[in-house]
ROSE-4610 file (N, C-alpha, C; in Angstrom, 1 decimal, always signed):
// ROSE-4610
residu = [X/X/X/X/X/X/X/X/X/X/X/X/X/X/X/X/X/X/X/X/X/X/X/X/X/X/X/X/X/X/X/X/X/X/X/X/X/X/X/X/X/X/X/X/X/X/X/X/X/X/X/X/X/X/X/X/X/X/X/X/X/X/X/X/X/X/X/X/X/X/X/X/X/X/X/X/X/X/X/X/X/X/X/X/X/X/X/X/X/X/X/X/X/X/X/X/X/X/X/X/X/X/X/X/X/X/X/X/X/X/X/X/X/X/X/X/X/X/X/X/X/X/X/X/X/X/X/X/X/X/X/X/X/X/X/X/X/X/X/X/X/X/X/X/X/X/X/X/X/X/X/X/X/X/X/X/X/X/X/X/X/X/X/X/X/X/X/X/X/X/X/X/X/X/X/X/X/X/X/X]
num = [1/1/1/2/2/2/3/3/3/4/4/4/5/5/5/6/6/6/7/7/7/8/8/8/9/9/9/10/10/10/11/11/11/12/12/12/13/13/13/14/14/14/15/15/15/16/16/16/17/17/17/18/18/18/19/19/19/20/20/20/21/21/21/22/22/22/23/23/23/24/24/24/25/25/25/26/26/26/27/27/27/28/28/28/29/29/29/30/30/30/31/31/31/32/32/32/33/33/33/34/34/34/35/35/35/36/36/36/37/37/37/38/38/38/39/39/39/40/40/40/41/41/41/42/42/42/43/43/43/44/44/44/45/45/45/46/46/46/47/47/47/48/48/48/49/49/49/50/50/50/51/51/51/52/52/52/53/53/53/54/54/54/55/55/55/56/56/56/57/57/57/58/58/58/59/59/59/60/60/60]
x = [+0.8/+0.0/+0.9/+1.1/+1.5/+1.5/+2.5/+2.8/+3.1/+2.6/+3.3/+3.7/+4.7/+5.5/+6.0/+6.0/+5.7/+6.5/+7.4/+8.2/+8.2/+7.3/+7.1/+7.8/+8.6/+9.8/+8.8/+8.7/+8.1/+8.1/+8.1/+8.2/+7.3/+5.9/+4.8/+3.8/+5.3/+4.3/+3.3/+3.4/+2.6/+1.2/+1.5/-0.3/-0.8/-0.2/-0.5/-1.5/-0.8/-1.4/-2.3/-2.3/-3.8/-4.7/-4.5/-5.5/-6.0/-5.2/-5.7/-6.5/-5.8/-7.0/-8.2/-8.4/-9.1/-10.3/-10.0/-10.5/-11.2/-10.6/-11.2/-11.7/-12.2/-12.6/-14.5/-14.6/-15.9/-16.3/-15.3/-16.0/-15.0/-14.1/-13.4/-13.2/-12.9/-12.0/-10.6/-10.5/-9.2/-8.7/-7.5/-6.9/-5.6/-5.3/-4.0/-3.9/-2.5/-1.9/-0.8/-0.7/+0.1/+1.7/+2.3/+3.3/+3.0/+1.7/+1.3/-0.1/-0.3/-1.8/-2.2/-3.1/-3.5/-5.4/-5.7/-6.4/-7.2/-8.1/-8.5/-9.4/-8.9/-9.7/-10.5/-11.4/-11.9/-10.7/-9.7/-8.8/-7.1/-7.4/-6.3/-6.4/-5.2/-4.8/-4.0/-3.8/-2.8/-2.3/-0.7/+0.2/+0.5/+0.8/+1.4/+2.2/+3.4/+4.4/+5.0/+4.7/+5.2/+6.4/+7.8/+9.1/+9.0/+10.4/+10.7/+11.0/+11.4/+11.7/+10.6/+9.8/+8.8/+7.7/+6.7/+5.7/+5.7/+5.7/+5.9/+4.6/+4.4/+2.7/+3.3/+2.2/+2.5/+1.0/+0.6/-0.9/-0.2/-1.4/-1.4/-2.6]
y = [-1.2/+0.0/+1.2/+2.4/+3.6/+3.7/+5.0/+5.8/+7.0/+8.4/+9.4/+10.3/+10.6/+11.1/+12.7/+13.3/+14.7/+14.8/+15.9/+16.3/+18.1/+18.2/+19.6/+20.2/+21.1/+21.9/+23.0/+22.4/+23.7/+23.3/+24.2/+24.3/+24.1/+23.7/+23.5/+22.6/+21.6/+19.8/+19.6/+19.5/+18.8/+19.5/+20.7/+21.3/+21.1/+21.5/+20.8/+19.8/+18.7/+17.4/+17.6/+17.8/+17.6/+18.4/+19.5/+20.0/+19.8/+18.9/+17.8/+16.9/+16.3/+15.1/+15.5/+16.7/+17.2/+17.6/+18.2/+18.3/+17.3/+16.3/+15.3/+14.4/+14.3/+13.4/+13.7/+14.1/+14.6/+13.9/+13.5/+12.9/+11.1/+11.0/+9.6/+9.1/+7.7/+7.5/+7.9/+8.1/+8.9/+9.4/+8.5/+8.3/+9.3/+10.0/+10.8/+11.2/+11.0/+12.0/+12.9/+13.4/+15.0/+14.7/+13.4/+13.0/+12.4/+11.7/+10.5/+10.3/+10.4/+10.3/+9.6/+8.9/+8.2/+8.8/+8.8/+9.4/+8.1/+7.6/+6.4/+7.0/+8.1/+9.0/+7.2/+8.1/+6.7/+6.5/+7.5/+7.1/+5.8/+5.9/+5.2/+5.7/+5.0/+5.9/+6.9/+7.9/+8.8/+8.9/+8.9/+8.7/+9.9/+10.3/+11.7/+11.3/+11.8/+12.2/+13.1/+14.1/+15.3/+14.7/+15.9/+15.9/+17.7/+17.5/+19.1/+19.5/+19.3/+20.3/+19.9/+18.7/+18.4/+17.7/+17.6/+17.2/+16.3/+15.2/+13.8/+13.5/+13.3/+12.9/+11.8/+10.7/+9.6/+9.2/+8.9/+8.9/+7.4/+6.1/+4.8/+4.6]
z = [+0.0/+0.0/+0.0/-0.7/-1.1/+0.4/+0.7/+1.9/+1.6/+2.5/+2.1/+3.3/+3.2/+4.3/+4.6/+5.3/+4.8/+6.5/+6.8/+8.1/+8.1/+8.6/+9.0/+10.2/+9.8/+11.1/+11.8/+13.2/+14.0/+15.3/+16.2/+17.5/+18.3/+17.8/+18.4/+17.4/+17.0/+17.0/+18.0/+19.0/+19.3/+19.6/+19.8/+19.4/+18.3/+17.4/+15.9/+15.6/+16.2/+16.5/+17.2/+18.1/+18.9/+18.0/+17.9/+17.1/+15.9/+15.1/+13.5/+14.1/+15.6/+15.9/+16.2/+17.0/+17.9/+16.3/+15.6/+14.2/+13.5/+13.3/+12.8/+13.9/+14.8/+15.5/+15.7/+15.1/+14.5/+13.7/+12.7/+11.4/+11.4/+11.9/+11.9/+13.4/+13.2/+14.7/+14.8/+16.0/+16.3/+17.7/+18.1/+19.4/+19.1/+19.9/+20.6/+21.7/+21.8/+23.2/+22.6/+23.6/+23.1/+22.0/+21.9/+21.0/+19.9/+20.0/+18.6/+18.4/+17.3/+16.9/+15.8/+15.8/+14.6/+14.2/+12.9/+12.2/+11.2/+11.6/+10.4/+9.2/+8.3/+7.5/+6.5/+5.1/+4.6/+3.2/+3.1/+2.3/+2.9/+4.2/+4.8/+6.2/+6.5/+8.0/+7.9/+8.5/+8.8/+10.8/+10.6/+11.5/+11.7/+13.2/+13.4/+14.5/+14.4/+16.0/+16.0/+16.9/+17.4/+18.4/+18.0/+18.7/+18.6/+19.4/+20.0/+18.3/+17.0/+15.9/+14.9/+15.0/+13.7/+14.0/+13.0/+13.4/+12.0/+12.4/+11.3/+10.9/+9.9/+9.3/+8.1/+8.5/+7.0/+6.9/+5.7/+4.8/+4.8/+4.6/+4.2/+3.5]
C-alpha cells in the first residue's frame, strides 16, 4: 500500500497534532496524546508524532 511522508519543522508539533485530531474526531475514529496520533480517515490511515523540531505525518 502507497505511503506518504511529509516532516514539517516547528516548534509547536505537538499542538498541531492535537488539534488535527481534535478536528477530525468529528467525522473519523481517532486516538492521541500529546506526542502520537493516529487518524482512520476513509482514504487510509494517517500517522502523526510530534518531537521538539517536527511534526511527522505519513498517509497509508
Amino acid at each position: 500500500m502507497p505511503t506518504s511522508h511529509v516532516d514539517v519543522a516547528t516548534e509547536h508539533a505537538s499542538r498541531y497534532l492535537q488539534q488535527l485530531c481534535k478536528h477530525w474526531a468529528h467525522k473519523f475514529p481517532v486516538e492521541f496524546d500529546p506526542n502520537h496520533g493516529t487518524i482512520d480517515l476513509s482514504l487510509g490511515r494517517t500517522v502523526l508524532d510530534a518531537d521538539a523540531a517536527a511534526l511527522h505525518i505519513a498517509v497509508t
